[in-house]
RODO-2510 file (C-alpha; in nm, 4 decimals, decimal comma):
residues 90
     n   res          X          Y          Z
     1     x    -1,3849     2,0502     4,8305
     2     x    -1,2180     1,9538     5,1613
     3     x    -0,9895     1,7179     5,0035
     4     x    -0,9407     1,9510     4,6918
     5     x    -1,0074     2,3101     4,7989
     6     x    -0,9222     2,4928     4,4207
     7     x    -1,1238     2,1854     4,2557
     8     x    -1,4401     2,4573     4,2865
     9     x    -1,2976     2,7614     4,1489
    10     x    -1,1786     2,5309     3,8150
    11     x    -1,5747     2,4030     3,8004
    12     x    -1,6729     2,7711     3,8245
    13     x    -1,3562     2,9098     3,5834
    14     x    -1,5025     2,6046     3,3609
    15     x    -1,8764     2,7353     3,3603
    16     x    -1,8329     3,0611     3,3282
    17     x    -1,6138     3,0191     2,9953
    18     x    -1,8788     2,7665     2,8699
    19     x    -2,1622     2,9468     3,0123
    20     x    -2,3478     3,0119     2,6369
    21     x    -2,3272     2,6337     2,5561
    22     x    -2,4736     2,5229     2,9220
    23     x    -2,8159     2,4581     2,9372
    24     x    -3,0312     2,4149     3,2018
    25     x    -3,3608     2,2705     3,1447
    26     x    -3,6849     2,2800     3,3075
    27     x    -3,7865     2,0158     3,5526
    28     x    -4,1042     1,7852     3,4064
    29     x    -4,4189     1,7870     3,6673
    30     x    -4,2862     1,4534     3,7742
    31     x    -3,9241     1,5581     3,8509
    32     x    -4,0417     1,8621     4,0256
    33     x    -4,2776     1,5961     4,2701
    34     x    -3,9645     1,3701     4,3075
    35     x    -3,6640     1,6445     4,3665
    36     x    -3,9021     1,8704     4,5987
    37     x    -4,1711     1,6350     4,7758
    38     x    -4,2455     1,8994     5,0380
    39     x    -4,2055     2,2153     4,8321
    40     x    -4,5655     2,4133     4,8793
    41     x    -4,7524     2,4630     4,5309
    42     x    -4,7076     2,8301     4,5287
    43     x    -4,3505     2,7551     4,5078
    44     x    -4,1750     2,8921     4,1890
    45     x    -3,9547     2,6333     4,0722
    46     x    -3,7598     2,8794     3,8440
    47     x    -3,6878     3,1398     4,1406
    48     x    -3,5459     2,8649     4,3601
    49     x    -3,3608     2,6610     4,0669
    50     x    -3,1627     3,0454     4,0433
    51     x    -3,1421     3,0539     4,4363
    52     x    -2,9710     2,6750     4,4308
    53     x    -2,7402     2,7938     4,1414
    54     x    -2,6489     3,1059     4,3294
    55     x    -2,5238     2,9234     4,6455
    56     x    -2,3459     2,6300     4,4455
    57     x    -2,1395     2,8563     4,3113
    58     x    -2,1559     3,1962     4,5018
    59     x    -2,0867     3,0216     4,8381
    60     x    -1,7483     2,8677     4,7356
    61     x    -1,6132     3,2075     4,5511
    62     x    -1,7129     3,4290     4,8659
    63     x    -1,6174     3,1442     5,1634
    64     x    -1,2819     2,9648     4,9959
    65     x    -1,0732     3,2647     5,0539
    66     x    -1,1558     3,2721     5,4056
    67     x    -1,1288     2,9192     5,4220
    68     x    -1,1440     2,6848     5,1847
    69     x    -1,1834     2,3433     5,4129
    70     x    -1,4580     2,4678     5,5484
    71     x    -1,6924     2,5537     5,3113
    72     x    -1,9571     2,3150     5,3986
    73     x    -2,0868     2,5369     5,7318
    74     x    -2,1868     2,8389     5,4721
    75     x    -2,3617     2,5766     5,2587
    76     x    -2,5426     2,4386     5,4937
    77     x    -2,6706     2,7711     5,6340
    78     x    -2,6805     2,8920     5,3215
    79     x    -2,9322     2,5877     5,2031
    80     x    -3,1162     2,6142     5,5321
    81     x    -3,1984     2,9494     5,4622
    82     x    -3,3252     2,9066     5,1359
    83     x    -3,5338     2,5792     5,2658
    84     x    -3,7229     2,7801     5,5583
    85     x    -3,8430     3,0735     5,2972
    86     x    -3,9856     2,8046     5,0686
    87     x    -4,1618     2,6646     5,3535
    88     x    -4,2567     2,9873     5,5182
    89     x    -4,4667     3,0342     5,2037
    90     x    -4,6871     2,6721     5,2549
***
């Protein structure tokens, strides 16, 4: 995004036209273990997988007009937030 600042909007604009033909499919027992090692078992996988959705693409549309190099602050925060509630709940 720092090289190509619009190259996010066109992934969203692309998405969002598509977004009836996109599927998103449930993480196996396995994949869960491998993508989120640390995540307590009380975690629900389908109420973060919308929280990690909603920053990929919310965090870009409300930071790039501001500005669009540095979107990877917001992210960061953004992701930190997200990773101290999950933990918060061990």
């Amino acid at each position: 995004m720092k090289k190509i600042p619009n190259l996010m909007s066109e992934i969203i604009a692309f998405v969002t036209k598509n977004f009836t033909s996109i599927k998103f499919v449930k993480l196996s027992d396995a994949e869960k273990l491998i993508a989120f090692p640390e995540l307590p078992d009380s975690t629900e996988i389908d109420s973060l997988t919308f929280s990690l959705i909603s920053i990929f693409f919310g965090t870009p549309i409300g930071w790039t007009r501001l500005d669009p190099t540095g979107v990877r602050k917001p992210y960061r925060h953004n992701l930190d937030v997200i990773i101290k509630g999950v933990r918060k709940n061990k």
